[in-house]
N, C-alpha and C positions, 0 to 999 in steps of 0.2 A: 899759806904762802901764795895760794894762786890765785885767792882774791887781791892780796898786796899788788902783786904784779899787774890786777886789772883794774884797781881801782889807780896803781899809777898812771897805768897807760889813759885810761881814762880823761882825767886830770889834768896830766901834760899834753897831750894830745886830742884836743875837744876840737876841732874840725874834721878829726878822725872817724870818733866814736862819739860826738855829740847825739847822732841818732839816736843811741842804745837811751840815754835820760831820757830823751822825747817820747819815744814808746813808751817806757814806764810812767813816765810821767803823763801819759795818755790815758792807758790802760788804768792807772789807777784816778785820776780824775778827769772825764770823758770832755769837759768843756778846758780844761788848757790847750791841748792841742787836737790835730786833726786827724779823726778818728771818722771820715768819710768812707773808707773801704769796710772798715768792720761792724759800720752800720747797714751800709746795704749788706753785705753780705748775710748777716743778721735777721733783717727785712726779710731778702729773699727763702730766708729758710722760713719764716714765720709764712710768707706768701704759699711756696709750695706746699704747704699744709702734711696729709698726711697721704696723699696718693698723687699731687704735682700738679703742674699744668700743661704737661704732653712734651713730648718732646721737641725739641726746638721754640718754646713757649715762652721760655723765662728772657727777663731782660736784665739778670746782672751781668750776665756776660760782656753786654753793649756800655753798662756803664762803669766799671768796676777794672781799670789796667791790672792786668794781669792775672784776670781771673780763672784763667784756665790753668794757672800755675799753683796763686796761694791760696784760692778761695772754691777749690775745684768740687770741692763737698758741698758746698753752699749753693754753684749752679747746679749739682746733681741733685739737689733736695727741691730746690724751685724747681726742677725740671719733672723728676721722677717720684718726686715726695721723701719721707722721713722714713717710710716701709720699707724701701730698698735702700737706704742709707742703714737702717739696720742690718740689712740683710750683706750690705760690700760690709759691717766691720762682725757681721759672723763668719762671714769665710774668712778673715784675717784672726780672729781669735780660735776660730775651727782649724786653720794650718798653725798656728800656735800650739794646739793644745795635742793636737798631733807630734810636732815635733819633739815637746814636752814631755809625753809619753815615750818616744825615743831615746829622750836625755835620759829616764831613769830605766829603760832596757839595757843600755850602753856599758861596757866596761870599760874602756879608755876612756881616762880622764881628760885629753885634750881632746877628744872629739865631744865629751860631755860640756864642756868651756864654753868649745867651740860655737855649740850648738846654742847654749843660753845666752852666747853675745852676739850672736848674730839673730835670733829672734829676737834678740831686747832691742837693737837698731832699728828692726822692721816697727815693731809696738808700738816704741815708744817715738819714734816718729808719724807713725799714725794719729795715736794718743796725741801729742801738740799739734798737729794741722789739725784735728774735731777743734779741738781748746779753741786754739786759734780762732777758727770759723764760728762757734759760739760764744766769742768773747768772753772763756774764762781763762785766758792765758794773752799773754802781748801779743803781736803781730809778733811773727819771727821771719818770716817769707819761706819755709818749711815745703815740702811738693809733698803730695800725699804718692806713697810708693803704688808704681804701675798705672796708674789713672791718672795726674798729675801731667801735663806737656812740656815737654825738656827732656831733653837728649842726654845729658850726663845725669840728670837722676831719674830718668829709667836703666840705662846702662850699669849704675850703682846698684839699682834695684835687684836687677837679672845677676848680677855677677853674685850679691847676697845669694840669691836664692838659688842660684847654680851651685856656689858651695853646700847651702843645706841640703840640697836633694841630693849633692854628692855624700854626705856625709850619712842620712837617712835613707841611703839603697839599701836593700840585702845585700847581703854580701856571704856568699853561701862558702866561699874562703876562710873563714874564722871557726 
């Protein structure tokens, strides 16, 4: 049912959501449209090789609008290289796999819920801004949580993880 309603809205409405075909229709054939940002950005991770070019070094930032929002992996890899890009998404699967461990300590089932959708928001929008930034996913304009520049998706961010840390306290009550 909720593709019908999107591929209506779609349809009748293409000044709207025309964008949405143009990215797919990008990302799946790179010469129809203008696929200028997810090539540099691209570039620059192949540039910053496997240990960067220092900091303050890279130049997609200068050339690439918006880069400190959607492409923010891509100047931290030119910057700092592919090693520490490893290393920002093992502390996000290492507080994952931590909380994980809490989901199956847990006896309430809404805090057990709780716990796996709000890890899944954090993931799985990490998981699509990497994509993104290695062109195996569309542009989505996605912010990578906590590193990412924007004021409402850090504030998002924090507020996720304020509930999790609330939910994952001792609690020597129980």
């Amino acid at each position: 049912m909720f593709h019908n309603i999107f591929a209506f809205l779609i349809i009748n409405f293409p000044e709207k959501f025309g964008y949405i075909f143009l990215r797919i229709k990008t990302f799946i054939d790179p010469q129809k449209g203008d696929n200028f940002q997810s090539q540099k950005a691209l570039d620059a991770i192949k540039e910053g090789g496997l240990t960067g070019r220092g900091m303050g070094e890279g130049i997609l930032k200068d050339k690439v609008p918006e880069a400190h929002t959607d492409y923010i992996i891509a100047v931290i890899s030119e910057e700092f290289g592919v090693i520490f890009i490893l290393f920002i998404v093992i502390i996000f699967l290492f507080i994952g796999y931590k909380v994980l461990n809490k989901v199956f300590a847990e006896q309430d089932e809404f805090i057990k819920l709780s716990l796996i959708g709000l890890m899944s928001l954090l993931i799985i929008q990490i998981l699509i801004h990497i994509g993104v930034n290695i062109r195996l996913l569309p542009t989505t304009g996605m912010t990578l949580p906590f590193l990412s520049y924007g004021g409402s998706s850090l504030i998002g961010s924090s507020i996720l993880a304020g509930i999790i840390l609330n939910f994952t306290r001792k609690d020597t009550t129980r």
